[in-house]
KETI-326715 format. One record per residue: residue in three letters; x, y, z of N, C-alpha, C in turn. Coordinates in steps of 0.1 Angstrom, whole numbers, plus 5000, padded with zeros to 4 digits. Example, Ala and Ser with C-alpha at 12.3 -4.5 7.8 and 13.67 -1.06 7.14 Angstrom:
// KETI-326715
ALA513249435078512349555078513249675078/SER512849785071513749895071512950005079/
//
This chain:
// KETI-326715
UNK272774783758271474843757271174943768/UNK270475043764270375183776269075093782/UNK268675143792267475143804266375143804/UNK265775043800263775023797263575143799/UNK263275263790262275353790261175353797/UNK260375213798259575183809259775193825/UNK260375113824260575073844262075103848/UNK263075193837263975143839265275023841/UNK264674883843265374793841266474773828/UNK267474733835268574703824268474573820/UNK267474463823267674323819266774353807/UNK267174263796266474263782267074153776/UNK266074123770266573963763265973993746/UNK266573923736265973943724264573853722/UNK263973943718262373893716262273813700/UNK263073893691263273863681264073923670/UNK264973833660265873873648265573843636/UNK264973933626265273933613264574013608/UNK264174013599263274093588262174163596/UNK261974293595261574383598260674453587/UNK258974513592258674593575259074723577/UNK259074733567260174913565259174983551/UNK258075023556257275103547255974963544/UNK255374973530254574893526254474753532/UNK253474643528254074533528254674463516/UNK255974373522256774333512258274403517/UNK257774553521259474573521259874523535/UNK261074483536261674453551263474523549/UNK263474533564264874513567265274473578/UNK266574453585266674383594266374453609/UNK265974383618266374473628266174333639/UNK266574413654266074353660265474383673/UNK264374273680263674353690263974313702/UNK263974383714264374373727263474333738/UNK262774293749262174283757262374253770/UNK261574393777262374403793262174303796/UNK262974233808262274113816261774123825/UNK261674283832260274323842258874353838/UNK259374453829257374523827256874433811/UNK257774353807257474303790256974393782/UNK257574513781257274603768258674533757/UNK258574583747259674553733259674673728/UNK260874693722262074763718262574753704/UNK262274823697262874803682263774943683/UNK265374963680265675083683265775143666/UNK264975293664265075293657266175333647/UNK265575343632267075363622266375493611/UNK265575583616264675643607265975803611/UNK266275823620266675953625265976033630/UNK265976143626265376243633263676273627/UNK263176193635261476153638260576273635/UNK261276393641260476503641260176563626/UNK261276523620261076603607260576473595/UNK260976343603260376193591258476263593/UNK257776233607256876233605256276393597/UNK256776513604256576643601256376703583/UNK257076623577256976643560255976503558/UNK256176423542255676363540256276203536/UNK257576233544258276063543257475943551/UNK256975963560255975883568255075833559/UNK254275923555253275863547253375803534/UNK254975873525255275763516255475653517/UNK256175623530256475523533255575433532/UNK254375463539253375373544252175363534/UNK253075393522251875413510250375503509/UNK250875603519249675743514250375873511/UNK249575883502249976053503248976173510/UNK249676273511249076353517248076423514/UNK247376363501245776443496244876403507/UNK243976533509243176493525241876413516/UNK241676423499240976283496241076153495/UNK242276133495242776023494242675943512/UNK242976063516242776043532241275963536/UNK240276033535239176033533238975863528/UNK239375843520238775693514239875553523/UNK240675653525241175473534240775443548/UNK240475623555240675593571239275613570/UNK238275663566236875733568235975613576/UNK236075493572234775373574235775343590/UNK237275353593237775333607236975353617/UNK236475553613236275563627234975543635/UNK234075453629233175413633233075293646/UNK233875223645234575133654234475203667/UNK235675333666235775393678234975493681/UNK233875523674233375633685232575503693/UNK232475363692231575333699232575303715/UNK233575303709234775283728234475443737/UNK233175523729233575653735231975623743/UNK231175553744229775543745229575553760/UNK230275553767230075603780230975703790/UNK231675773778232575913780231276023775/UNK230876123782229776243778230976343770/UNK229976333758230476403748229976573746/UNK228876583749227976683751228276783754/UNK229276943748229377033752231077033757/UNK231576933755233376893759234176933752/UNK235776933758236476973747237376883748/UNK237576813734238176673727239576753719/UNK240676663721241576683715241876543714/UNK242776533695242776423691244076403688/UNK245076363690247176373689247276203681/UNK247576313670248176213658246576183647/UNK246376333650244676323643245076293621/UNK245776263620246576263605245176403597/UNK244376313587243376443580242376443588/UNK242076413603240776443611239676363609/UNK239376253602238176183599237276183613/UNK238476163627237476103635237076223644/UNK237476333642236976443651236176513641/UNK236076493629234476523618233076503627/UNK233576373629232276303635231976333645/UNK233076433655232376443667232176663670/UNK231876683659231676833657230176883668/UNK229276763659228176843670228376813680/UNK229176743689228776723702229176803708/UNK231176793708232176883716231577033711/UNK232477113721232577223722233677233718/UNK234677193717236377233707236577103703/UNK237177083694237976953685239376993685/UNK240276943684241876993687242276933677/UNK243276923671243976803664245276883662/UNK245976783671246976793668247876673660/UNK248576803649249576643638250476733635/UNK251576643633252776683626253076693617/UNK251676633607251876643593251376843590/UNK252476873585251577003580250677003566/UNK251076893560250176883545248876873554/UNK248276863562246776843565246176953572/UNK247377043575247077163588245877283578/UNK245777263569244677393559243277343562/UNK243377193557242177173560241977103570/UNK242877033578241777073593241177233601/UNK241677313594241477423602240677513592/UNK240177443578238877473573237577443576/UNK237977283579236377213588236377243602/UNK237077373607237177413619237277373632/UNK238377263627239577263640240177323644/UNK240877333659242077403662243077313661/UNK243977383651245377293648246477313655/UNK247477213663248477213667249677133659/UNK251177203660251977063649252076993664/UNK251877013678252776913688252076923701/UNK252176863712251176863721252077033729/UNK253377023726253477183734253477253723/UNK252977293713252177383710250777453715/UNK250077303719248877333723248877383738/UNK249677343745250277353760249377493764/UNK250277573759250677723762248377773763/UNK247577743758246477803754245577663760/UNK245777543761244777453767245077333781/UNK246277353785246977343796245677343808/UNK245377233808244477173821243077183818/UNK242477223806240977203797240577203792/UNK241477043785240876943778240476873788/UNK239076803780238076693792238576573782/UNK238976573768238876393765239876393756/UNK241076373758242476333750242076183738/UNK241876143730241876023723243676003712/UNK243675923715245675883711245175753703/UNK245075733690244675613679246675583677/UNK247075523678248375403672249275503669/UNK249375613681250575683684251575603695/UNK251675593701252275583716253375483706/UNK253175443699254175283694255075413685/UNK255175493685255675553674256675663680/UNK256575663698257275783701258675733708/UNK259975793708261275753716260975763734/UNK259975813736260075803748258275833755/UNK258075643760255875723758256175723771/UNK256575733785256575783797256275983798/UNK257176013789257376143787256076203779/UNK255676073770254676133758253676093769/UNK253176043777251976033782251976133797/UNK252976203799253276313811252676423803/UNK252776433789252576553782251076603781/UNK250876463780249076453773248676483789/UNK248876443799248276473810248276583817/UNK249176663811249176813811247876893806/UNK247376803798245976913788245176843790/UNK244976763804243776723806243076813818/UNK241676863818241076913829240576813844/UNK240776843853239976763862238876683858/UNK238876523861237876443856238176383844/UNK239376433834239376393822239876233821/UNK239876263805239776123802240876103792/UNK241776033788242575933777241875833772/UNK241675823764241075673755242775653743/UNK243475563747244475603735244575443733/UNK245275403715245175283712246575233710/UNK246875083703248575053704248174923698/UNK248774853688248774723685249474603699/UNK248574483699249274423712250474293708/UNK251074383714252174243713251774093717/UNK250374083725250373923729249073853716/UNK249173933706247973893698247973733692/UNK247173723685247073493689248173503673/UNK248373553665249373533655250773563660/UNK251273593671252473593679252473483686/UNK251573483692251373403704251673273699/UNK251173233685251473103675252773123671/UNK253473193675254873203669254873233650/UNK253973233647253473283630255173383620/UNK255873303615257273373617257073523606/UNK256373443592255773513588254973683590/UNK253873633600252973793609254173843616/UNK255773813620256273873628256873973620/UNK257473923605258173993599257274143592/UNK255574093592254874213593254574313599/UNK254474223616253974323630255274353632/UNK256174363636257374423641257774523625/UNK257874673629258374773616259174883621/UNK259574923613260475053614259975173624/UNK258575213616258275313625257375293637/UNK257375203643257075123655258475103663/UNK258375193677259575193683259175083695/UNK257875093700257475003714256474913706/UNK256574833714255474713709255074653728/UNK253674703731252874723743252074553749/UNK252274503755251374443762250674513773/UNK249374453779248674543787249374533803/UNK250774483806251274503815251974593815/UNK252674603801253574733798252874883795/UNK251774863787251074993792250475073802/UNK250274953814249775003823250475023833/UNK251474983833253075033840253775163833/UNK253575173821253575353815252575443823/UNK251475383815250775493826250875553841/UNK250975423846251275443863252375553865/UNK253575533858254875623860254275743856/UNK253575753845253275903843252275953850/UNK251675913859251075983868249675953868/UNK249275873860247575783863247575743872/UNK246075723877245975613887245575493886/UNK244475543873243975373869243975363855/UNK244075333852243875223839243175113833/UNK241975103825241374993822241675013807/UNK242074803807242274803793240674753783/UNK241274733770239674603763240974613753/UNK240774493747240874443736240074473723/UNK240474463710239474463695240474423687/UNK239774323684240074243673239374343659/UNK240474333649240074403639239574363624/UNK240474223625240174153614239874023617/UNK238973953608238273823607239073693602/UNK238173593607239173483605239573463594/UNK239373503582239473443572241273553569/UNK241473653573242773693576243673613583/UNK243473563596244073443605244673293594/UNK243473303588244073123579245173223567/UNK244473333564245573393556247273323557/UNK246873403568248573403579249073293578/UNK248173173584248773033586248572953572/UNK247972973560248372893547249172993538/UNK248873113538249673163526250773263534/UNK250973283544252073363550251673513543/UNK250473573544250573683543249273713546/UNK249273853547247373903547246473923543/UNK245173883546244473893534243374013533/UNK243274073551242274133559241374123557/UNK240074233557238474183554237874153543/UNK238874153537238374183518237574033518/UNK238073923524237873773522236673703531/UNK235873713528234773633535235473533540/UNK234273463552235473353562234273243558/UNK235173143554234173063547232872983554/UNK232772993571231872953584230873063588/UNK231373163579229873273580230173393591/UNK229373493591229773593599229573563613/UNK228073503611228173463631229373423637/UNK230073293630231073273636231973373636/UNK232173473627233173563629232873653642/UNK231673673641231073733657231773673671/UNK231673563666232773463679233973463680/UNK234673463669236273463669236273593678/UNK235573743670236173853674235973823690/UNK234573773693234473763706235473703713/UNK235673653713236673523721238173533723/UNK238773593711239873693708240073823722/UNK239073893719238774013728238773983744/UNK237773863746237873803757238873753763/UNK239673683756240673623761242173713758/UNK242073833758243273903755244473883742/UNK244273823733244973793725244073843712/UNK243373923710243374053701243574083693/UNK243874163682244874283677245474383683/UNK244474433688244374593694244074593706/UNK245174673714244874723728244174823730/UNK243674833740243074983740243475053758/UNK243575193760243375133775242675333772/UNK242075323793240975443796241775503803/UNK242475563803243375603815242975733822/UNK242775793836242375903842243275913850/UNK243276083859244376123869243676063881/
//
């Protein structure tokens, strides 16, 4: 094995072998995952090739069962981004300039038109580059594209379930910190490797959460040990739980997922609590972290 991309460390032990998802759910293939035994990030190496041109056309999103109609876009991701503008509620929006990396058709920089002063989106997909730059974005395919023209002012970088997807996020989080202005801010997100359906050993959720185009799989020590190398100073994480219990019994009676579609048969308050309690105690879904220079 080459050298934790993280911390450098050569020790690594297998976290896990077998079935892998590779596009939809249902499809798998094999693979296996690695985990430093300093900073505990994991390692899936991948089998896709050359990344720039998977994500860049539209094999990514076949894969993952979308296509590239920006309506079709519209109906799966649109109700997401309400979640996160609330993680933005005490970042000043007013008059800023927001860039969004790995913005796919833009839903969540729609929403923040009246405030900023620029919206950025940068994506690799070019099927979405027309019409983000109809609802008047500035479009980038790559963060050095944007380099050259916003290099030190941007005020609020936001990164949604990129970082797991790049060969190298030490490098990818030196980049983004290149286009931030003094004072700025990172809000970026990552699925957590310590979430309570791992943490139950669930063999099942592993063969779901561990995939192809998922190269890192982040605990909040391993992110915040990224960060640090790239040149942050602080870092705060939070947790969000995304789905409800009634997805959890999913997992543990039927070995698969059922997400929110299923009412949880104890009522919503209590699902108020799960999420709470989940979040609180780090075991989650979703990481999140705030990172500043």
């Amino acid at each position: 094995m080459e050298p934790c991309k993280i911390c450098n460390a050569q020790d690594q032990t297998v976290a896990y072998e077998g079935p892998v998802r590779s596009g939809t759910y249902g499809k798998t293939t094999h693979g296996i995952v690695y985990r430093c035994s300093t900073c505990g990030v994991e390692y899936l190496p991948t089998t896709i090739g050359n990344l720039e041109t998977y994500y860049k056309g539209g094999a990514y999103r076949d894969d993952v069962g979308e296509s590239s109609d920006i309506t079709n876009y519209y109906k799966l991701h649109d109700a997401e981004q309400l979640g996160k503008y609330a993680l933005l509620e005490e970042i000043a929006l007013r008059g800023q300039t927001i860039a969004d990396i790995g913005c796919a058709g833009g839903s969540f920089l729609d929403g923040l038109c009246g405030f900023t002063s620029n919206t950025i989106g940068i994506e690799p997909s070019v099927s979405y580059h027309d019409s983000l730059k109809a609802r008047g974005h500035l479009v980038y395919a790559d963060i050095s594209a944007a380099l050259p023209e916003w290099r030190g002012r941007v005020n609020i970088v936001t990164c949604f379930s990129v970082i797991e997807h790049v060969e190298d996020p030490v490098t990818f989080l030196q980049e983004i910190r290149e286009l931030l202005a003094d004072g700025g801010v990172i809000l970026l997100s990552t699925p957590n490797r310590e979430d309570l359906l791992l943490s139950l050993n669930v063999e099942a959720y592993k063969r779901f959460f561990y995939r192809t185009a998922h190269i890192y799989y982040f605990n909040q020590e391993s992110l915040k040990r990224a960060a640090h190398l790239a040149g942050f100073q602080g870092a705060v994480t939070k947790y969000v739980q995304r789905f409800n219990f009634a997805n959890f019994l999913g997992w543990l009676q039927e070995d698969a997922p059922v997400g929110n579609k299923r009412a949880t048969v104890l009522g919503s308050s209590f699902d108020h609590m799960w999420h709470a309690q989940l979040e609180a105690s780090g075991v989650a879904d979703y990481l999140y972290a705030y990172l500043r220079t």
